[in-house]
matplotlib code that plots the C-alpha trace (Angstrom):
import matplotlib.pyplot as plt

x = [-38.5, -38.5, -35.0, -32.9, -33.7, -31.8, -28.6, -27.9, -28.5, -25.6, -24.7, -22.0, -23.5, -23.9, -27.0, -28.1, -30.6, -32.4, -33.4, -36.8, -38.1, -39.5, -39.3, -37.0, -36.8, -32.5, -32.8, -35.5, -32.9, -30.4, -31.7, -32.5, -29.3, -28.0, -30.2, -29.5, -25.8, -26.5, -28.4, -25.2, -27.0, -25.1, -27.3, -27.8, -29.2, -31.5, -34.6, -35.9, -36.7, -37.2, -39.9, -41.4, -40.1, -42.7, -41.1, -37.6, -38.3, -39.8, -37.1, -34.9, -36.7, -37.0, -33.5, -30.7, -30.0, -31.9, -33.1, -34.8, -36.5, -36.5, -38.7, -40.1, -43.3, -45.4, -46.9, -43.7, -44.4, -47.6, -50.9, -52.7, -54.5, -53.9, -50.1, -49.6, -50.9, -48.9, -45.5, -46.2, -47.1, -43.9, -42.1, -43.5, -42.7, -39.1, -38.9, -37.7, -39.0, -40.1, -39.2, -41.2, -39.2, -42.8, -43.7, -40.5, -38.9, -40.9, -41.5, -44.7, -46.7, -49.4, -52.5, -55.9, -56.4, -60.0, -58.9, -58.6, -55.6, -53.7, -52.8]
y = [2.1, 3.0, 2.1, 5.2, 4.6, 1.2, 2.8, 5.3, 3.0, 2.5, -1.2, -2.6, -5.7, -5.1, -4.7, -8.1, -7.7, -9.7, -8.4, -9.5, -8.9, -12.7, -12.1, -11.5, -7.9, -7.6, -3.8, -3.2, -6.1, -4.0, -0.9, -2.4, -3.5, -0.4, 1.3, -1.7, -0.7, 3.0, 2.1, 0.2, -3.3, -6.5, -8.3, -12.0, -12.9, -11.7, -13.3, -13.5, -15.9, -18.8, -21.4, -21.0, -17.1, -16.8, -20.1, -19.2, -15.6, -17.2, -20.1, -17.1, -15.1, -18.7, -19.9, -16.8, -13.9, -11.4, -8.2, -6.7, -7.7, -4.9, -5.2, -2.5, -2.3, -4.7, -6.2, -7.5, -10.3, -11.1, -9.6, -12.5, -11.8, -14.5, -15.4, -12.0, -11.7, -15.0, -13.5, -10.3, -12.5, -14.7, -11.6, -10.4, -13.9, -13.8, -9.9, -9.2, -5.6, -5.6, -2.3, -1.2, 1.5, 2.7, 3.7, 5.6, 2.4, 2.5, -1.0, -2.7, -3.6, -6.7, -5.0, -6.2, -5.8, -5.4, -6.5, -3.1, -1.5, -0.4, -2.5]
z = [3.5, -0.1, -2.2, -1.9, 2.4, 1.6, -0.1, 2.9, 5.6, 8.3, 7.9, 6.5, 5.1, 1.3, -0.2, -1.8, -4.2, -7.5, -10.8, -11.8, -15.7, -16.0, -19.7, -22.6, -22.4, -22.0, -22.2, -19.2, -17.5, -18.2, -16.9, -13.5, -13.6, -13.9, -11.1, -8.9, -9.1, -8.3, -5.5, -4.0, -4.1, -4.9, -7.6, -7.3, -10.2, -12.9, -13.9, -17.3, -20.0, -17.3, -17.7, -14.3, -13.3, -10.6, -8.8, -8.9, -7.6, -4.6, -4.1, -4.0, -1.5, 0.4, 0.1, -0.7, 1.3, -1.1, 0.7, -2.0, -5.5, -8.0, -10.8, -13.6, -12.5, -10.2, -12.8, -14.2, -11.3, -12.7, -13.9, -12.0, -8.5, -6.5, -7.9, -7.2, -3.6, -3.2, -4.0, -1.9, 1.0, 0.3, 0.5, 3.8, 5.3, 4.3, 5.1, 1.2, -0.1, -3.8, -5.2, -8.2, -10.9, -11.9, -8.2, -8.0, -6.5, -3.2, -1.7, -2.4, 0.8, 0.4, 0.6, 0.1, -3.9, -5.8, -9.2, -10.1, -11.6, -8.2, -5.2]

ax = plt.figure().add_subplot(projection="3d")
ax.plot(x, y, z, "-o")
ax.set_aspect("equal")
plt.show()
């Protein structure tokens, strides 16, 4: 189910969703933001500029209602193999989509990855 599935389902539960950037970039923050808002989605919290990012965006996905994390692109979450994986598989467990903006926000599925520049 890609983002735009997610804004015309039937439910009348809003759409609870994070903002991850994990750095100091306010105006990629902001445009998630912004895309988060047109997509109906209620925004938790925004990530960025935290000492551990990669730990908070899992207590979140552990601990809050979230339904979906969006980020820029996946490797806004990290450019690291296994931390990656990690988080993917977090996600699956907890049954949080992470929607990347550079895949035209369609949800990232944990696939097995070879290093290389796709997953």
């Amino acid at each position: 189910m890609n983002i735009s599935e997610y804004a015309n389902r039937e439910n009348d539960e809003p759409l609870v969703g994070l903002i991850f950037v994990g750095n100091s970039n306010s105006k990629i923050a902001d445009e998630l933001e912004a895309d988060a808002l047109r997509f109906g989605f209620e925004i938790t919290d925004t990530i960025m500029d935290e000492t551990h990012p990669i730990d908070m965006l899992k207590w979140y996905m552990k601990n809050t209602s979230i339904m979906a994390v969006l980020v820029r692109d996946i490797l806004d979450i990290s450019s690291d193999k296994e931390v990656l994986l990690d988080v993917l598989n977090e996600a699956e467990r907890q049954g949080v989509r992470i929607h990347s903006k550079v895949i035209g926000w369609n949800a990232v599925k944990t696939v097995p990855w070879d290093g290389g520049n796709g997953c």
